[in-house]
TORPA-4810 file (N, C-alpha, C, O; in nm, 3 decimals):
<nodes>
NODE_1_0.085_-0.118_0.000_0.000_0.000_0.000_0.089_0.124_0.000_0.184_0.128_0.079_X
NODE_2_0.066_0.222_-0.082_0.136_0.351_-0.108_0.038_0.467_-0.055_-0.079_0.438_-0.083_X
NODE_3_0.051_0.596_0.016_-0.025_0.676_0.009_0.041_0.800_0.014_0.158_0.800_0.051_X
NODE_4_-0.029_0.935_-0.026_0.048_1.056_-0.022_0.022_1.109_0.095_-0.096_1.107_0.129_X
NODE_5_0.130_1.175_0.195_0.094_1.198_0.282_0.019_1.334_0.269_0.024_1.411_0.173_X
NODE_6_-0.052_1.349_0.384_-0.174_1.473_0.369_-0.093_1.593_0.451_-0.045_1.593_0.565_X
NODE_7_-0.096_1.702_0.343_-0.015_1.801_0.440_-0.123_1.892_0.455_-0.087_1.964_0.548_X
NODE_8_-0.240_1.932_0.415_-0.396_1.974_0.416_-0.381_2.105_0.531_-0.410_2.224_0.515_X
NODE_9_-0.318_2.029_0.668_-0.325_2.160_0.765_-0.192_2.216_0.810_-0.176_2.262_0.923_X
NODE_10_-0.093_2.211_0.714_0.045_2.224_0.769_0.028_2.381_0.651_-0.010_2.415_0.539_X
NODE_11_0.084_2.427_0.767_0.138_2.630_0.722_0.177_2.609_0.567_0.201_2.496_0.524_X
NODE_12_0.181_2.745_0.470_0.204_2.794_0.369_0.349_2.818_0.424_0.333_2.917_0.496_X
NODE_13_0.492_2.781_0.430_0.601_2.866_0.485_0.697_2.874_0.321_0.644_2.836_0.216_X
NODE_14_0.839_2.928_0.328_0.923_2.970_0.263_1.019_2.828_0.297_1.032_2.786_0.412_X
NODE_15_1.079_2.766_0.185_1.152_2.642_0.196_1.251_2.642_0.113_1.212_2.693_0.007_X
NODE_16_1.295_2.629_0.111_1.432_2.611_0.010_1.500_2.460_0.066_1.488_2.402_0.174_X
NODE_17_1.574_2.427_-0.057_1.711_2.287_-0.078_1.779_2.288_-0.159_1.754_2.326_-0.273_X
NODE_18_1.917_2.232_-0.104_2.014_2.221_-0.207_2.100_2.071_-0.235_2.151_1.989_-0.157_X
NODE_19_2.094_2.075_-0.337_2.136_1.904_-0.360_2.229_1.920_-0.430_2.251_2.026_-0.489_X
NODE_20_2.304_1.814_-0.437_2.453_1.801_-0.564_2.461_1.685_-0.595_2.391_1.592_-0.554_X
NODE_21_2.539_1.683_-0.665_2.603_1.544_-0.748_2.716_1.557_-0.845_2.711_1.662_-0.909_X
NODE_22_2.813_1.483_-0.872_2.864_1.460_-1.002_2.870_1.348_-1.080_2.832_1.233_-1.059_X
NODE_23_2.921_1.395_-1.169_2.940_1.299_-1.326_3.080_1.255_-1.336_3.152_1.354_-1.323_X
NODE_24_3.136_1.170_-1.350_3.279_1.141_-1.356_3.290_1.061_-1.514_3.250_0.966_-1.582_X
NODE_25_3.381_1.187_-1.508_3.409_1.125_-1.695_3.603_1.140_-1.708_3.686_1.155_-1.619_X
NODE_26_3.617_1.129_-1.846_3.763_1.128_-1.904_3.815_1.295_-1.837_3.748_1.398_-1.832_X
NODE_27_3.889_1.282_-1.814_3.968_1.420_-1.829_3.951_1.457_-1.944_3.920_1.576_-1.934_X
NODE_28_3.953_1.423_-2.068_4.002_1.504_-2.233_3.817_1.508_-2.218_3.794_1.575_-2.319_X
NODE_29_3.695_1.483_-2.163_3.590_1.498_-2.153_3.544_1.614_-2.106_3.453_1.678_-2.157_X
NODE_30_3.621_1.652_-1.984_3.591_1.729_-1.950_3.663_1.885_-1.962_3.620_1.995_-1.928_X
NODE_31_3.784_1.847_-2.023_3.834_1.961_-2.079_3.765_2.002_-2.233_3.791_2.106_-2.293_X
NODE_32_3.676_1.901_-2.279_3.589_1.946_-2.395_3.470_2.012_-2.369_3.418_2.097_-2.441_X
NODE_33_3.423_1.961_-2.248_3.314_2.086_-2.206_3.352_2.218_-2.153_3.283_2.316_-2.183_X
NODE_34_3.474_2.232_-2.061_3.536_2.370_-2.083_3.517_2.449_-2.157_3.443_2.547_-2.154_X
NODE_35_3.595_2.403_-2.244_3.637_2.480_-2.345_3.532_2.484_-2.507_3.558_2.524_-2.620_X
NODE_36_3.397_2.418_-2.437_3.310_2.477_-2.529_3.338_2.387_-2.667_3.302_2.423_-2.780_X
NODE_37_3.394_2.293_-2.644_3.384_2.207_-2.775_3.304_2.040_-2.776_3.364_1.933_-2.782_X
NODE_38_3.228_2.051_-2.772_3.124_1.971_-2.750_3.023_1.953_-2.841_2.926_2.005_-2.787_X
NODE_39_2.985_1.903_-2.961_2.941_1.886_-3.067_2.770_1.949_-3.014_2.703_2.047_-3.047_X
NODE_40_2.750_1.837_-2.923_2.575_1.885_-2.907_2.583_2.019_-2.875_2.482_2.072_-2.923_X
NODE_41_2.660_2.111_-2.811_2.628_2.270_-2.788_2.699_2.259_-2.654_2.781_2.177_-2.613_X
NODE_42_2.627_2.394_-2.586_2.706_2.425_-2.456_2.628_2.342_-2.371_2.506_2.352_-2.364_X
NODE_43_2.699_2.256_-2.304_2.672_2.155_-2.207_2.579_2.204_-2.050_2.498_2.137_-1.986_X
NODE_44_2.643_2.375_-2.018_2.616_2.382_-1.888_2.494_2.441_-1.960_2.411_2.396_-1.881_X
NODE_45_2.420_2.508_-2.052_2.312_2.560_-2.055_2.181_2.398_-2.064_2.083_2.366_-1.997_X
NODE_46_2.256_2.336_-2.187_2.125_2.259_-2.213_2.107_2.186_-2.003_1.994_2.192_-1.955_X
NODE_47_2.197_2.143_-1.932_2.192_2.104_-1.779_2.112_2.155_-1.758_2.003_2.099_-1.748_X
NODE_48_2.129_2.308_-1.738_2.068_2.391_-1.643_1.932_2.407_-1.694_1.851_2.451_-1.613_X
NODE_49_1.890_2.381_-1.809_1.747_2.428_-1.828_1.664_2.250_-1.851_1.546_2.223_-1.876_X
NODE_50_1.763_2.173_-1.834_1.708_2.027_-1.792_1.695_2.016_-1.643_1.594_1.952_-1.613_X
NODE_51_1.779_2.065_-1.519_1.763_2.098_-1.386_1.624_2.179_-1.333_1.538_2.160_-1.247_X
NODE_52_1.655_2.281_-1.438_1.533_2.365_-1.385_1.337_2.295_-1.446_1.233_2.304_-1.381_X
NODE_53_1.356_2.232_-1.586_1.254_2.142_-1.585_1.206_2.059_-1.496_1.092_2.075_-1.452_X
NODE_54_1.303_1.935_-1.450_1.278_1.849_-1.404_1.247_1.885_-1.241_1.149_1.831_-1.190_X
NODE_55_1.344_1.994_-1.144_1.266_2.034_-1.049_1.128_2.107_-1.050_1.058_2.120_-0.949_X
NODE_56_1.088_2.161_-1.199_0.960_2.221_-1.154_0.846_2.097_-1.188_0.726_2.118_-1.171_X
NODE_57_0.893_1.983_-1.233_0.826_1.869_-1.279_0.823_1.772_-1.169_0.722_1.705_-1.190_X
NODE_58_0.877_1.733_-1.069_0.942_1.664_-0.989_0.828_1.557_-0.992_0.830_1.447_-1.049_X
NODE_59_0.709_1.626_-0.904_0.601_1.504_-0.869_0.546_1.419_-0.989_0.469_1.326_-0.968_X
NODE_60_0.587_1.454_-1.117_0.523_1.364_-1.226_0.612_1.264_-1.222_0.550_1.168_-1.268_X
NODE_61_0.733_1.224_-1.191_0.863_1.139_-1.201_0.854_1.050_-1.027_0.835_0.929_-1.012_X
NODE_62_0.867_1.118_-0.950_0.843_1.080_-0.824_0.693_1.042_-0.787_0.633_1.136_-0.735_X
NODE_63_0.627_0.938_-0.801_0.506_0.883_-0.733_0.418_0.958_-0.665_0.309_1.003_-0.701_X
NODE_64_0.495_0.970_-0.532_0.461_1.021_-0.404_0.483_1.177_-0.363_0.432_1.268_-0.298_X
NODE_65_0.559_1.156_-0.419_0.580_1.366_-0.434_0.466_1.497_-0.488_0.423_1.514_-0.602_X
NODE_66_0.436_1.581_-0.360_0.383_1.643_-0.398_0.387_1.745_-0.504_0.499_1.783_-0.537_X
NODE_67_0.271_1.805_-0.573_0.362_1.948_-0.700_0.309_2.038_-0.596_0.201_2.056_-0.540_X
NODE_68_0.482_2.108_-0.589_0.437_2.223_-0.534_0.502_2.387_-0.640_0.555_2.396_-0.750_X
NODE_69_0.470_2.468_-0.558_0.491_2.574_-0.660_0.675_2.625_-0.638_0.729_2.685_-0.545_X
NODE_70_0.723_2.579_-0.749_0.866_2.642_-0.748_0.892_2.789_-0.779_0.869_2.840_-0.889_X
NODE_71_0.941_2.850_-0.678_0.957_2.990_-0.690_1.090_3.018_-0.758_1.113_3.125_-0.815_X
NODE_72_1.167_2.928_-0.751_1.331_2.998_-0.836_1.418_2.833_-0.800_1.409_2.762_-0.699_X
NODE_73_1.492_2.813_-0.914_1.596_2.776_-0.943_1.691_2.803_-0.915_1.691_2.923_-0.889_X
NODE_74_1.823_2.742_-0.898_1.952_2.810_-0.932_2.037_2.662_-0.910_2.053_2.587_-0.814_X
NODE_75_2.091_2.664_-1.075_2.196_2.567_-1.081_2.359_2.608_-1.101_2.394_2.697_-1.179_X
NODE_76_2.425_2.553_-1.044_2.562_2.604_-1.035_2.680_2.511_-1.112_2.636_2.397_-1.099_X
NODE_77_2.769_2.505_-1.162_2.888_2.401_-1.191_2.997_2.418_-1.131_3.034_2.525_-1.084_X
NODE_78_3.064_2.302_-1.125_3.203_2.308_-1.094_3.312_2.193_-1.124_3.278_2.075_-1.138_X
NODE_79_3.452_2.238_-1.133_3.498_2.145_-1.253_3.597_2.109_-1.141_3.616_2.167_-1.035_X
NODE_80_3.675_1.959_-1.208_3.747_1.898_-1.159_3.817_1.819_-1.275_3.733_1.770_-1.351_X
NODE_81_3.933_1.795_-1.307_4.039_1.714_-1.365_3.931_1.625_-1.423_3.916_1.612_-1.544_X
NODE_82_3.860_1.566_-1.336_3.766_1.420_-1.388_3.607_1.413_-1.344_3.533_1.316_-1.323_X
NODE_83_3.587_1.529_-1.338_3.466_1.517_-1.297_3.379_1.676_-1.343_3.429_1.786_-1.367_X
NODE_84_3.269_1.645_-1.343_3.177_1.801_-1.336_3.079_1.760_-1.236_3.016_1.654_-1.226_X
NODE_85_3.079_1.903_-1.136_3.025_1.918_-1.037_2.906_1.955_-1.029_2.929_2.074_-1.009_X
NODE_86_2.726_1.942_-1.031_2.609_1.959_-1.051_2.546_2.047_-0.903_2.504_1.967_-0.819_X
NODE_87_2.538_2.153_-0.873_2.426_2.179_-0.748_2.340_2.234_-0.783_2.353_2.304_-0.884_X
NODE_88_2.165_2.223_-0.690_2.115_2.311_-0.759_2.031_2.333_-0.611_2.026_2.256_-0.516_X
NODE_89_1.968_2.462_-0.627_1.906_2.509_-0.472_1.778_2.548_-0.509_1.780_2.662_-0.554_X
NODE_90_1.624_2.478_-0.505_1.565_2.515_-0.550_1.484_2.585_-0.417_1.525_2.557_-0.304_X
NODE_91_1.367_2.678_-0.436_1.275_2.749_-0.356_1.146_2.764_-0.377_1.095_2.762_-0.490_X
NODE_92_1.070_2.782_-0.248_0.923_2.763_-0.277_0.876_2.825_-0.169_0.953_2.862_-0.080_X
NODE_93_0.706_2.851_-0.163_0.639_2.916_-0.024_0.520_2.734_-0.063_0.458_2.714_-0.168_X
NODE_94_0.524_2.680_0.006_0.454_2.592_0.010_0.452_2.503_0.141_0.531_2.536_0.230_X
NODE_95_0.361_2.380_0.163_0.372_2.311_0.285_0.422_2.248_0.327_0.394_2.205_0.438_X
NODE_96_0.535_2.207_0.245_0.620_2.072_0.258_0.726_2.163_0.163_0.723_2.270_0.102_X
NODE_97_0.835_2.035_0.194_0.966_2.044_0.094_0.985_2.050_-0.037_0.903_2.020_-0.125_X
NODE_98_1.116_2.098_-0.053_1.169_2.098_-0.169_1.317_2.014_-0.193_1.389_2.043_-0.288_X
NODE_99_1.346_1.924_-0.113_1.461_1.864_-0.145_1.450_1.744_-0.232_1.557_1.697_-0.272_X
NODE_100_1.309_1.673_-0.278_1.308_1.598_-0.380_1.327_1.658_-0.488_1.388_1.606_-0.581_X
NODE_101_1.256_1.825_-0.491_1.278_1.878_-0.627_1.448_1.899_-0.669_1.501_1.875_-0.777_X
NODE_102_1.505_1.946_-0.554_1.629_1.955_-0.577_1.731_1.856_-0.598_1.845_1.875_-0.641_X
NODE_103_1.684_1.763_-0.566_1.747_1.638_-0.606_1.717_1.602_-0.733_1.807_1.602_-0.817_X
NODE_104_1.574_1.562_-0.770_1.494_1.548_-0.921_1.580_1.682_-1.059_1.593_1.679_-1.181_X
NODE_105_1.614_1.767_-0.967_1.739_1.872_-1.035_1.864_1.825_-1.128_1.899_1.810_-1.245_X
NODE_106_1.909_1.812_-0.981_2.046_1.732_-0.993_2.089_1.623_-1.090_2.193_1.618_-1.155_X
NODE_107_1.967_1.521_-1.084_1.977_1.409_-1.164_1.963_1.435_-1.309_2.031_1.371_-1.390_X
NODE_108_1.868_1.540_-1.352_1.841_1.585_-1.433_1.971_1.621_-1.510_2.021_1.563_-1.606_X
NODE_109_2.001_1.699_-1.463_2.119_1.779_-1.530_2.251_1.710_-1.560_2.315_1.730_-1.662_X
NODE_110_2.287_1.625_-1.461_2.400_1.459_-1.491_2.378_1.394_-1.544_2.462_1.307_-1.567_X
NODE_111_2.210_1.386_-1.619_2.195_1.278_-1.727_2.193_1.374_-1.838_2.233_1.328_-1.944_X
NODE_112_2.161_1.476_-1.838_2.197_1.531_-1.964_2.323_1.577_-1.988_2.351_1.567_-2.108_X
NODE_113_2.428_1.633_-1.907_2.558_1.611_-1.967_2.603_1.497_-1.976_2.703_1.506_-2.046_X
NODE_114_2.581_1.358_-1.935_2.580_1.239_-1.988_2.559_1.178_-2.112_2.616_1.077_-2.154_X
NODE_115_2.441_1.272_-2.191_2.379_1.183_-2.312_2.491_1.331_-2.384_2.554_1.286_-2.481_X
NODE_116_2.523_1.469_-2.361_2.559_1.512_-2.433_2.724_1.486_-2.455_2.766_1.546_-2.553_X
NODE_117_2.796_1.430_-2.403_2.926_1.401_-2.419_2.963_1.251_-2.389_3.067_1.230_-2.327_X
NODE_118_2.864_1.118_-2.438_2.820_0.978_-2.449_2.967_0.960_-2.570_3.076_0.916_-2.532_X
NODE_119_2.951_0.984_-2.651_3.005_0.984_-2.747_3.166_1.014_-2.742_3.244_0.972_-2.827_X
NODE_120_3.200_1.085_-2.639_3.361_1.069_-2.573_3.397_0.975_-2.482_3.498_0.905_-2.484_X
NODE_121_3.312_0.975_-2.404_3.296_0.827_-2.316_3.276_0.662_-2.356_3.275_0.566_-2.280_X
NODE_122_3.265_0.665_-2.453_3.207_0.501_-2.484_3.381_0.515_-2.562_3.453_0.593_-2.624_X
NODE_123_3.374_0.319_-2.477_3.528_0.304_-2.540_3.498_0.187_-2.651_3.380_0.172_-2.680_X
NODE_124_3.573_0.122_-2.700_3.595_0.033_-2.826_3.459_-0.044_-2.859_3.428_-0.071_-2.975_X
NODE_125_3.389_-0.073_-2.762_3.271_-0.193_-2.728_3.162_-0.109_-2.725_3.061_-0.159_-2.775_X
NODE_126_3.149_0.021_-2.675_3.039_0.105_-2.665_2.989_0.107_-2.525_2.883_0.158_-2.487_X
NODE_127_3.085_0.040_-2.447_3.018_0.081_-2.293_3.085_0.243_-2.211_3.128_0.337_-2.278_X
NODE_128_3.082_0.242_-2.133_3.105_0.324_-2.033_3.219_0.310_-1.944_3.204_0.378_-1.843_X
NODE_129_3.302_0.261_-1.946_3.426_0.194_-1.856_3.464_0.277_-1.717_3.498_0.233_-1.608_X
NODE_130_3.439_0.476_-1.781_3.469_0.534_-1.649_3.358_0.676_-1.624_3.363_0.780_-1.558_X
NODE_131_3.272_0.619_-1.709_3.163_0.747_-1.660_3.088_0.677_-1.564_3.062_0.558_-1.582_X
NODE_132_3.037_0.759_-1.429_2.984_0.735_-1.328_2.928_0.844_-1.258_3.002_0.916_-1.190_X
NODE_133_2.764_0.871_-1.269_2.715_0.956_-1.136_2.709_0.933_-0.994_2.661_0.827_-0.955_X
NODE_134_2.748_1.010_-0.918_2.782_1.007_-0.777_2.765_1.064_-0.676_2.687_1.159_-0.688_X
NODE_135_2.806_1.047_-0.571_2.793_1.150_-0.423_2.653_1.251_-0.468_2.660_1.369_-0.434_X
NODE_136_2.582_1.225_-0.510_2.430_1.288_-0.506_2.407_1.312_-0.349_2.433_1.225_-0.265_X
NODE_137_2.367_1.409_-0.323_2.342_1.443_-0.179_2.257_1.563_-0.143_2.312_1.668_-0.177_X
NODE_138_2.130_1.581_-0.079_2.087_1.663_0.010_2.198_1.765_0.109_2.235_1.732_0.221_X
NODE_139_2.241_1.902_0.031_2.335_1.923_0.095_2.298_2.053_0.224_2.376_2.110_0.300_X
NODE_140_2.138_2.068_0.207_2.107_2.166_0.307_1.938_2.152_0.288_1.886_2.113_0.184_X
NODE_141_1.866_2.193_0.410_1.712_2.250_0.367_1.710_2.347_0.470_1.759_2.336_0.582_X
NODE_142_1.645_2.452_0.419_1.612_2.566_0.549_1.397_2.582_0.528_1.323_2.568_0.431_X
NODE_143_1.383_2.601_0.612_1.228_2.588_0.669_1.189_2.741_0.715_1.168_2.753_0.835_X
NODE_144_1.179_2.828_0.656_1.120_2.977_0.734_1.013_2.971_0.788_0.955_2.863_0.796_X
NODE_145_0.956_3.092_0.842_0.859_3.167_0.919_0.710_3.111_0.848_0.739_3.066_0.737_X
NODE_146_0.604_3.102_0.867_0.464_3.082_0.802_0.469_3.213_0.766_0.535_3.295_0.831_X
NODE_147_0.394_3.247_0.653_0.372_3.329_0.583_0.252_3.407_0.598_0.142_3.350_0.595_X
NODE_148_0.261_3.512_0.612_0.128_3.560_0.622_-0.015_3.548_0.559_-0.012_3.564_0.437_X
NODE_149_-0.159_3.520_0.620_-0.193_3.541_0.513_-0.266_3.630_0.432_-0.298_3.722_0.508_X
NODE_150_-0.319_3.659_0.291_-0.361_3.788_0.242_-0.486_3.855_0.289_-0.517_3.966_0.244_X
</nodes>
């Protein structure tokens, strides 16, 4: 048995979360998204507007997840020798959380620089030998004040 939990009498408040993850690819992979040479286009835009979809989509992907109203986005990068770094902090005035959305973010955006630089990654056979998403993590939630109402 599955059910959604009922948040019906819990406050309108201000919520925010922030989640991360990375992608671990080739070094010569990730010095191709640097530097903007990447056949499908710029890697951190198509992410970020796959991040910002999929958190304002969250509950259609997640079962049990409520839709609530996303007030703002914000996805960030960060680079490493072998890796690209994914966070994203999403916000809302609603009754419940936002750290599934921000997670549902995250994932988002590591599978699409995934499918967009697939094609540097696949070795002789066509597998994957050293691409790997990872350390995905809930890296904060803050809970404000109830909100007034109008």
């Amino acid at each position: 048995m599955a059910y959604m939990v009922d948040v019906t009498q819990k406050p309108v408040v201000y919520r925010e979360a922030t989640a991360s993850g990375e992608i671990l690819l080739r070094p010569e992979t990730v010095s191709r998204v640097r530097e903007g040479k990447v056949e499908k286009g710029n890697v951190e835009a198509v992410a970020s507007v796959a991040a910002i979809m999929a958190s304002k989509d969250s509950s259609r992907i997640i079962p049990l997840a409520h839709p609530i109203p996303i007030t703002g986005v914000d996805v960030k990068f960060s680079y490493d020798v072998d890796r690209i770094r994914v966070s994203v902090r999403v916000k809302t005035k609603a009754e419940t959380g936002v750290e599934m959305d921000a997670l549902a973010g995250v994932m988002a955006a590591l599978l699409a620089i995934w499918d967009m630089v697939k094609q540097y990654e696949k070795d002789e056979r066509g597998q994957y030998p050293n691409t790997r998403i990872t350390n995905v993590v809930v890296e904060s939630k803050v809970k404000g004040e109830p909100l007034e109402s109008p």
